[in-house]
C-alpha positions as CSV (number, residue, x, y, z in Angstrom):
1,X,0.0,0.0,0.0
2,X,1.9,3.3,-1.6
3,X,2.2,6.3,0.9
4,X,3.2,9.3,-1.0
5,X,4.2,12.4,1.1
6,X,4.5,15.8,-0.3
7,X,5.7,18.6,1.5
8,X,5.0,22.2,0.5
9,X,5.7,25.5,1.7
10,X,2.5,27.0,2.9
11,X,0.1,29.3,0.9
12,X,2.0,28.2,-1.8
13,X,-0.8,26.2,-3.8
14,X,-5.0,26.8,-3.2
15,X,-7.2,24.4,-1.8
16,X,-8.0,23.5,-5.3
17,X,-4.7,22.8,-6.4
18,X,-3.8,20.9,-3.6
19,X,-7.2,18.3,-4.4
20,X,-5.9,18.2,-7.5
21,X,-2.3,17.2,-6.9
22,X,-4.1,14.1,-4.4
23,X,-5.6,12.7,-7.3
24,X,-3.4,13.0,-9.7
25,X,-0.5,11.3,-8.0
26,X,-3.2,8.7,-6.9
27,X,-3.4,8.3,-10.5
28,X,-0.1,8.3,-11.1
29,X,0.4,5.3,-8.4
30,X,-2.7,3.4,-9.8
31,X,-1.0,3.5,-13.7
32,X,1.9,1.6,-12.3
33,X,0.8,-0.4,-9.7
34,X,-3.2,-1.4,-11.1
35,X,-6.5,0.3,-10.6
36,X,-7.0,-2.3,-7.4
37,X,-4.6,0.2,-5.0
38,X,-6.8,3.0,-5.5
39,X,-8.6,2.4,-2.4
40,X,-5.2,2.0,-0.3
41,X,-3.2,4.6,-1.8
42,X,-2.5,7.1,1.0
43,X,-1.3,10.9,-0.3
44,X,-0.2,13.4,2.5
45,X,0.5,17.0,1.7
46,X,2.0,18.7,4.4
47,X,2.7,22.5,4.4
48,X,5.8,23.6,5.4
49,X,6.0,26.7,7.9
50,X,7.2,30.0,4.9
51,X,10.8,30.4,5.7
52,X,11.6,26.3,7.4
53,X,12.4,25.5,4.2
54,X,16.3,25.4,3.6
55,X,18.1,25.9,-0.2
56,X,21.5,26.5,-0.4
57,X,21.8,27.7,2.8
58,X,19.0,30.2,2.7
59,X,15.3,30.2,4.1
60,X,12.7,29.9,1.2
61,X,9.5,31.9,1.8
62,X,5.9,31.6,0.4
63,X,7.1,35.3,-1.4
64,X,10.0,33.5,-3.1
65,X,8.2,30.7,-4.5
66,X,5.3,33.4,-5.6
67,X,8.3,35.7,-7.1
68,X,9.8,32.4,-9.0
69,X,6.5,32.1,-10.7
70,X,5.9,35.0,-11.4
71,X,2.1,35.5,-9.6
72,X,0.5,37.0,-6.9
73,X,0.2,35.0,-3.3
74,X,-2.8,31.8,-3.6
75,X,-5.6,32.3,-1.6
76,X,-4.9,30.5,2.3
77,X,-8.0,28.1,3.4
């Protein structure tokens, strides 16, 4: 039974897109391992307190990522 954990750095990604990212890689899991470990495929996402996330030596905030894409802050719910 696949357990897929995601981290993310919070307000990063809407409500929406977090659903969607579930199901996808439930998907993704059931094209490799068969349609009958739909039911016991486990996906956490787990939001990372902005700035607890380490690259290079540096904090990375929820105002990075939004600068690195180029977009305005996703709505927090």
């Amino acid at each position: 039974m696949p357990l897929v954990n995601i981290r993310v750095i919070e307000g990063v990604f809407t409500p929406d897109q977090k659903a969607d990212m579930i199901a996808k890689v439930t998907d993704t899991m059931v094209s490799i391992e068969g349609e009958a470990l739909r039911g016991v495929t486990w996906v956490l996402l787990e939001e990372v307190r902005s700035g607890d996330w380490g690259i290079g030596g540096n904090g990375l905030t929820t105002a990075d990522v939004h600068a690195l894409q180029g977009r305005t802050p996703a709505a927090v719910g």
